[in-house]
N, C-alpha and C positions, 0 to 999 in steps of 0.2 A: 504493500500500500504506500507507506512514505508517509512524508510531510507534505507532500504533495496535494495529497490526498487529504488533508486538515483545511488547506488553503481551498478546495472547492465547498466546504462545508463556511468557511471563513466568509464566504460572497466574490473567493477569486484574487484580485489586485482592490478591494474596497476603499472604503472612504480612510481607515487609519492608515493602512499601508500606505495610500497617495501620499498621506500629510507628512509622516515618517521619510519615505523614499523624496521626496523634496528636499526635507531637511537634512539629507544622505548627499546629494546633491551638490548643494552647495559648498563644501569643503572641498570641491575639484576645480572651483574656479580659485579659491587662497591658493593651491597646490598649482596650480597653471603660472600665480605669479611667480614663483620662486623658481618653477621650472625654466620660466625663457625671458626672465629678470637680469639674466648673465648677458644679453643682450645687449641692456643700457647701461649697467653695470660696471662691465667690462668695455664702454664706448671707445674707438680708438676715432678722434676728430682730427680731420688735418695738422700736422706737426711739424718745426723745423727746427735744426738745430741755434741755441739760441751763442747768438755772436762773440769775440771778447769783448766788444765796449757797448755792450747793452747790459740796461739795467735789469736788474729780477720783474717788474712790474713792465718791459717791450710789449708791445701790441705785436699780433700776430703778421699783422701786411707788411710791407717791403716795398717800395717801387722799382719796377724791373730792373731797371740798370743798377740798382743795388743785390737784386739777385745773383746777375749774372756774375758778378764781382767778389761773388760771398758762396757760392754754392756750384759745386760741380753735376755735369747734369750726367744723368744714367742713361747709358746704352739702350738698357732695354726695356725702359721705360718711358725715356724721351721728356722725365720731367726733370726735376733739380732734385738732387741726393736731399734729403730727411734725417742721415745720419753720417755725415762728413762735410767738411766746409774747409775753403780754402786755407794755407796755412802761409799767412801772409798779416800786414801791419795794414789794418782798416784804417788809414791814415784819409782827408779829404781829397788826396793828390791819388792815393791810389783806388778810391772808390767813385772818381769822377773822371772817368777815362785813361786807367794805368791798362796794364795789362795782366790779366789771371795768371797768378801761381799758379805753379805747374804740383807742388806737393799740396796732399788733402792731411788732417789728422779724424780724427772723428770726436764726436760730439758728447759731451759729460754732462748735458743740461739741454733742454729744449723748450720752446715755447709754443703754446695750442692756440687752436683756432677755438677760443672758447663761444660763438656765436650759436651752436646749437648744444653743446653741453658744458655747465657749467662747470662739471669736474667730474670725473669718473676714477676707478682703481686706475686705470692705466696714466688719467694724468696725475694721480696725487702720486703713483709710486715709479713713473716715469718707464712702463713697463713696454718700451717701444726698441725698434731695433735690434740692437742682439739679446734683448730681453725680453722679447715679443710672443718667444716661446711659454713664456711665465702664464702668459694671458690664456694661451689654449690649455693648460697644465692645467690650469682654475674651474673650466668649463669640465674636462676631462675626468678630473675628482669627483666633481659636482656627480658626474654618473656613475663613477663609483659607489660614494657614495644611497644613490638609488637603487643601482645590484643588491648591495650590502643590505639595504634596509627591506627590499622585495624579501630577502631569505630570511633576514632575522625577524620584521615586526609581523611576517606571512606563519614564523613558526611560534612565535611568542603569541599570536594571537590565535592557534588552535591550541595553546598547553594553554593559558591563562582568559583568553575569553577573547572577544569582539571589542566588547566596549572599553575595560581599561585599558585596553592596548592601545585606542582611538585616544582616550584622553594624555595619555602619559606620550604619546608622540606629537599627539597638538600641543601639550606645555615643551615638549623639548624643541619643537618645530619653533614656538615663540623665543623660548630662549638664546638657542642659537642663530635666528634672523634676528633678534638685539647686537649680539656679538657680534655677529657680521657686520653690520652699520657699526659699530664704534671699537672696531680693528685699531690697534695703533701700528699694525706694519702686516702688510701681505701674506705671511706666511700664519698668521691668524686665523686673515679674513678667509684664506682658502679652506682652512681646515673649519673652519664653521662654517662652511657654505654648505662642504661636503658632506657636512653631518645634518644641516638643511636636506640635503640633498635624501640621504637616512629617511627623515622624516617623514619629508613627503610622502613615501611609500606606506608609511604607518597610516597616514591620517587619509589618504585616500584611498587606498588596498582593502584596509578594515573598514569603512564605511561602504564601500562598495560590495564589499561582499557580505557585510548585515542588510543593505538594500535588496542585493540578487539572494540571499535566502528566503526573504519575505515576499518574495514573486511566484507566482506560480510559470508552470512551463510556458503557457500560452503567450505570456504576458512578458519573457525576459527579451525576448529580440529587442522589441523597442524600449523597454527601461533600461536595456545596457547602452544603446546607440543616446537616447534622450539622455545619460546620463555625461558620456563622451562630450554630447554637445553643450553643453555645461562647462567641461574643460575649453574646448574653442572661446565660450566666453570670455572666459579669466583669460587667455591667449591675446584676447582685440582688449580687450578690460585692462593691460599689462602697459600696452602703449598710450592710454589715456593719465594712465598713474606719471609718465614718463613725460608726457604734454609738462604737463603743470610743475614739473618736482626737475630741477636739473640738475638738484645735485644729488652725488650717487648716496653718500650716508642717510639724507632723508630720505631717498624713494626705499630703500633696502627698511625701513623703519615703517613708511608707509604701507607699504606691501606686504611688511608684516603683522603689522596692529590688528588689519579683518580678521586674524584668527583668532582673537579674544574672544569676539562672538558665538563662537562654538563652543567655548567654556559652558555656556548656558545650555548645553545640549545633554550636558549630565541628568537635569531634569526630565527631559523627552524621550531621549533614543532608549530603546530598552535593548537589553541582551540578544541575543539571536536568539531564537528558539530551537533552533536546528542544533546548535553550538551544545545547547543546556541537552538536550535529551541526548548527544552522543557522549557526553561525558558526566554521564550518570549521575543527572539531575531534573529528572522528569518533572518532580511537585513544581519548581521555578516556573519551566517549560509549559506547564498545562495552566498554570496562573496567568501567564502571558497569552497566553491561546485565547482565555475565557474574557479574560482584560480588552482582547481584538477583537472579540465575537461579540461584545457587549459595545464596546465602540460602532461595530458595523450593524450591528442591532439583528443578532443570527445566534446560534444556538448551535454547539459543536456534539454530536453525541457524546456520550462517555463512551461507549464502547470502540467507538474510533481514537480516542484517547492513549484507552487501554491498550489497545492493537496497534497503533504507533510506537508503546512503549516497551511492548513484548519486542517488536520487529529490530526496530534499534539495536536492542540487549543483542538478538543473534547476528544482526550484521556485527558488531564488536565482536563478539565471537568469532565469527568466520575473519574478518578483517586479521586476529589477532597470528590466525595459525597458518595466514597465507605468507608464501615464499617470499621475501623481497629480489625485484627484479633487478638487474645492476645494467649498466649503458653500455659493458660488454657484448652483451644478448645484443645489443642493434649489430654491434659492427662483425659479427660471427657469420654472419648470412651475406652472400652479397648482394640481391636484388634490393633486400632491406638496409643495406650499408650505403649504397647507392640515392638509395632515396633520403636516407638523414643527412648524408652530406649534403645534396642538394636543400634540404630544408634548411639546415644551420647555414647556408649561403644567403639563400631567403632573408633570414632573419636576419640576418647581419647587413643586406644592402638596405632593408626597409628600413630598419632602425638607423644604420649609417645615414642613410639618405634624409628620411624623415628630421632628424636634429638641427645634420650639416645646413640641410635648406631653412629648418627654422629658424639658425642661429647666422645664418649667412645675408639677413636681408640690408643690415648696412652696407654689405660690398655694392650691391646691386645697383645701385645711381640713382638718382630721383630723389622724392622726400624719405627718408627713412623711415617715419612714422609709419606714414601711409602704407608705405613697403610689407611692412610689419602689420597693421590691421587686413590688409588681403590676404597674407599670408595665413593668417590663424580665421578668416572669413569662408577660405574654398575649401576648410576642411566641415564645414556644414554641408553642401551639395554633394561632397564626398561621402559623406556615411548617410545621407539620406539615398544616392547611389547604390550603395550596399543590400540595403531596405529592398529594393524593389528588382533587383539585378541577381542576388549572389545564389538564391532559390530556383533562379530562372535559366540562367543563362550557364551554370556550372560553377564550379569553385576556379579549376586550372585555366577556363576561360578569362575569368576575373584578375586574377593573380598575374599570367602570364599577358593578358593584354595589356591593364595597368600598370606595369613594372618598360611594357616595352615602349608604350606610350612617353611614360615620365621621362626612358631612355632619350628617346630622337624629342621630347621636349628643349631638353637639358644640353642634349649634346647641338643642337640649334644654334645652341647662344653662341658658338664657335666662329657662324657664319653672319653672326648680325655687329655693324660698326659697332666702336666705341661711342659714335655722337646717335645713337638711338637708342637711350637707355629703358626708353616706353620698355618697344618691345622685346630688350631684356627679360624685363619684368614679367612682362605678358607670359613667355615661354616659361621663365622658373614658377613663375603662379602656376600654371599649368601643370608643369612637372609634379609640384607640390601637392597639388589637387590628387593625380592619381598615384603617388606614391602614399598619401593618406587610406586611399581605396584601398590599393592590398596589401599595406599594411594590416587595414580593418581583417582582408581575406585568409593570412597568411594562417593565421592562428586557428583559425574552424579547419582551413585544408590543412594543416600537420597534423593537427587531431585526428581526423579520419585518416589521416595514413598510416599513425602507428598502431601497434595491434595494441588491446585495453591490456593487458599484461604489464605492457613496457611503454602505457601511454606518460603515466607521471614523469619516469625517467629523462622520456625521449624530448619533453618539451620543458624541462627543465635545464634541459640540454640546451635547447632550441633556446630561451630567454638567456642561459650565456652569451649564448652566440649573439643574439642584439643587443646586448649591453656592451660589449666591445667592442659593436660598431660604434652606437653612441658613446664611447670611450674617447674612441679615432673623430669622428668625426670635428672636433675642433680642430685637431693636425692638419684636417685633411684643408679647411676654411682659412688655415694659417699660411699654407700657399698662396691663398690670395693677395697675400702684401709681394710676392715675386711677377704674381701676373696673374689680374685679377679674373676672367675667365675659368681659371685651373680646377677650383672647384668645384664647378658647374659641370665641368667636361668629367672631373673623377668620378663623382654622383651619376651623372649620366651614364658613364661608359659600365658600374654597376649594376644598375638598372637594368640598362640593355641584356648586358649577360644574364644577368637572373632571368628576366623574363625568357627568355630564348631556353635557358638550363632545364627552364621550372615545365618548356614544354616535354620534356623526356618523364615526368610525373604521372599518373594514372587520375585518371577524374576518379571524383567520392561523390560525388552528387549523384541521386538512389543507388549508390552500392550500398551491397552489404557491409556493415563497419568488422575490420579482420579483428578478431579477438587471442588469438593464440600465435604466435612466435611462428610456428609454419603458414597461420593465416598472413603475418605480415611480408613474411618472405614470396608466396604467391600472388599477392596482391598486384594487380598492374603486367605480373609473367605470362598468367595464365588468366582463361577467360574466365571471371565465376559464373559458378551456376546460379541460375536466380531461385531466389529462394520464395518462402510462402510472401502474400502480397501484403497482408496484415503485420508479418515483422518487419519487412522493408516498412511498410508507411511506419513503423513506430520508429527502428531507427531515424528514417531520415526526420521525423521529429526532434529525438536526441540531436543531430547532429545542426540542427537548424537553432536549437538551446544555445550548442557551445557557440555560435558563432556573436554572439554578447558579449562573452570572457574576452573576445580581443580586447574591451576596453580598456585593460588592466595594462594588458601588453605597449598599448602605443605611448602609454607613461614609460615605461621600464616598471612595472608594477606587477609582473607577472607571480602571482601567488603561488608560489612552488608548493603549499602543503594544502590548499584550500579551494582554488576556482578550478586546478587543473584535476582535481579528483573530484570536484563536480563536474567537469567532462567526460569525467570516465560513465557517470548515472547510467543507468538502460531504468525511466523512470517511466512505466509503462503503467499506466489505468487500471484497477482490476478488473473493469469489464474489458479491456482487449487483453488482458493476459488470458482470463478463461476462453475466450474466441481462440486465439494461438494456440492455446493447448488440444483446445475443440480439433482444430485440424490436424 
């Protein structure tokens, strides 16, 4: 039966669950700031090296012919060096018509174009040049950090609960976004971001997944995408903060204080139910039930009660004497070796790509703001996309069109001038757009590829593999100070390949889902047989459930002990299991 089965007694997705799942919600847009906050954060505004007979307090402009006298210009970028200047006596005789020194030294101080930021880490700690690496190092942590905290507040909050785990990561999420604003030197402010970075995973992993318990099957497609779009919010909501706030210690303060409001959520949110009766705590559980059923103004039988709480008891049981699977099992087989490599590529271009682009809209030319509201704006048409497409049209249609699209978007910019920065824009928004799609995909088609045996292993595997992309991907953005294009071509030219790789994959859409180790080895080799038409319509129900839990994923939020063993479910009705058995 399940919990499943309480929730049709419940009235479904009801009036508490709505009001609950709202207030779930909203802790993804506070989490959105902090995720792509390293944007404004870390701003790098036009810089040059500052002269020897200027003062600390130099304006940023020059008039040419004092450029041309003070700054050697670069080969390969055809403008004036940023960090070397000539090594000569700025006397008036030689800055009014002498002739340029031929020796450069480099520069120990510079001076910003503070016209659109008033200060950022990079200008208070001068993190430019051969230091410029410092700046992608900061982003890079930051996801670290998010790995880190997807495993530990994913596994702290199945041993300890849902809800303290929400709270005790929104008070450390506040604390260390304070730290971070009032850093007295870099190597502070990174290690508090990164432990930000932690956080986030807590405060939105666990609320999303006390959301997606309290859903019924029907009902989770769209409360997981409704809740993604929420994230996008806080994404366009990020550069609004950035409008008004220029300098970097108040917006990092700013962007931190909305999560105070959630302190008040101790009062509301209540424990999972789900959480309470697997870890043998039913009376909690069934108070909470009756506490929902009284809100929805419905009446739960006891004896469904009861037989939730018998059922439970023997899943713990069988749970406790099964084998653990290890991520040797994938790579034993090679049809199945074959196809986790290609997944863990997957996951690693989407997630590479998905960041890089996120994190790349300064390079792009134009207003930056703006750059940045579109950006976090086409990821709404994206996962309404998802919605109406990923049921219809195939999973590896999805995945491998998307991926190939974003490719020849991206790889585009290659052939578009420098003085058309439009349509720049236009192609990486594009790219953008469908690298959000399969990303959304990627995560429902892994699922169905591996067998349920070695599903948790396989896609915990898989969430390594995209946290190292978004690892890389500021490295990858950091070329962009050599020649700005480069990043756009790497993204792109990953794209393309995945998509192309991802077509050698077997569709899942109405397959049978392989359940055993030789099911997943056969899988995509051989033809299956089809089987009854009643367990195909149940799985492909299941399989249309998991395609929700990407939400988790497009954070780095991937719950290694808790949404990916809700993928594993076969959470079948008891009136279609007695039908199944019937035939």
């Amino acid at each position: 039966m399940g919990y499943d089965e309480v929730l049709t007694h419940l009235g479904g997705f009801g009036r508490y669950q709505k009001k609950i799942y709202v207030l779930l919600c909203l802790p993804a847009i506070s989490c959105a700031f902090h995720k792509l906050a390293g944007v404004f954060l870390l701003a790098t505004p036009d810089y040059r090296c500052k002269l020897p007979f200027e003062a600390d307090n130099a304006t940023f402009e020059l008039p040419p012919d004092v450029l041309s006298m003070a700054y050697p210009m670069e080969s390969s970028t055809g403008k004036y060096s940023t960090c070397t200047y000539f090594d000569a006596n700025f006397t008036d005789d030689y800055l009014n018509g002498g002739t340029p020194a031929k020796e450069v030294v480099s520069c120990n101080s510079w001076i910003y174009d503070r016209s659109k930021f008033e200060s950022s880490v990079v200008t208070d700690w001068d993190i430019v040049c051969d230091r410029s690496w410092l700046r992608a190092s900061a982003d890079s942590l930051f996801m670290v950090g998010v790995m880190l905290g997807s495993i530990v507040f994913g596994w702290l909050s199945d041993k300890y609960g849902r809800k303290p785990i929400f709270f005790a990561s929104l008070v450390a999420q506040l604390i260390f976004g304070v730290l971070a604003a009032i850093a007295p030197e870099f190597f502070t402010y990174t290690i508090a971001r990164m432990l930000v970075g932690a956080t986030t995973s807590g405060v939105f992993l666990v609320a999303y997944v006390i959301a997606m318990e309290m859903v019924g099957p029907s009902d989770r497609l769209y409360a997981g995408v409704v809740c993604m779009m929420f994230f996008s919010v806080g994404y366009m909501l990020t550069s609004v903060f950035a409008y008004f706030i220029n300098d970097w210690r108040a917006l990092q303060i700013a962007l931190t204080l909305p999560g105070i409001l959630f302190l008040s959520y101790w009062w509301f949110i209540p424990e999972s139910s789900r959480w309470l009766i697997s870890n043998n705590r039913p009376s909690e559980a069934i108070a909470l039930i009756k506490k929902v059923a009284k809100s929805n103004r419905v009446t739960v039988p006891e004896d469904v009660l009861d037989k939730l709480v018998e059922e439970d008891k023997a899943a713990l049981e069988t749970d406790k004497n099964e084998p653990k699977p290890s991520l040797i099992d994938i790579f034993k087989h090679p049809n199945l070796r074959q196809k986790a490599l290609l997944i863990f590529f997957d996951w690693f271009v989407n997630s590479g790509t998905y960041y890089g682009l996120s994190w790349n809209t300064n390079n792009l030319g134009g207003n930056q703001l703006l750059n940045f509201v579109i950006s976090g704006a086409v990821e709404i048409p994206a996962y309404t996309f998802l919605l109406f497409t990923l049921n219809r049209w195939g999973r590896r249609t999805i995945l491998c069109g998307c991926m190939i699209f974003a490719g020849v978007m991206l790889l585009s910019t290659m052939f578009v001038p420098s003085d058309l920065p439009v349509l720049i824009i236009v192609l990486a928004m594009l790219g953008k757009l469908a690298i959000t799609s399969s990303y959304g995909t990627v995560y429902v088609f892994s699922a169905e590829q591996f067998p349920t045996v070695i599903r948790n292993v396989a896609l915990g595997a898989a969430s390594t593999s995209a946290r190292v992309g978004g690892i890389l991907a500021p490295y990858f953005n950091l070329l962009g100070d050599y020649w700005t294009p480069l990043p756009l071509l790497i993204f792109g030219a990953m794209s393309f390949t995945g998509g192309l790789l991802s077509l050698l994959l077997p569709e899942t859409h109405n397959q049978k889902l392989p359940e055993t180790i030789a099911d997943g080895e056969n899988f995509g080799k051989v033809k299956v047989v089809p089987g009854e038409d009643s367990r195909r319509d149940v799985e492909n129900k299941t399989a249309e459930e998991m395609q929700v839990l990407n939400a988790a994923t497009l954070n780095g939020d991937l719950p290694h002990s808790t949404l990916v063993k809700r993928a594993n479910e076969k959470q079948i009705p008891e009136a279609e299991e007695e039908e199944y058995d019937e035939k």
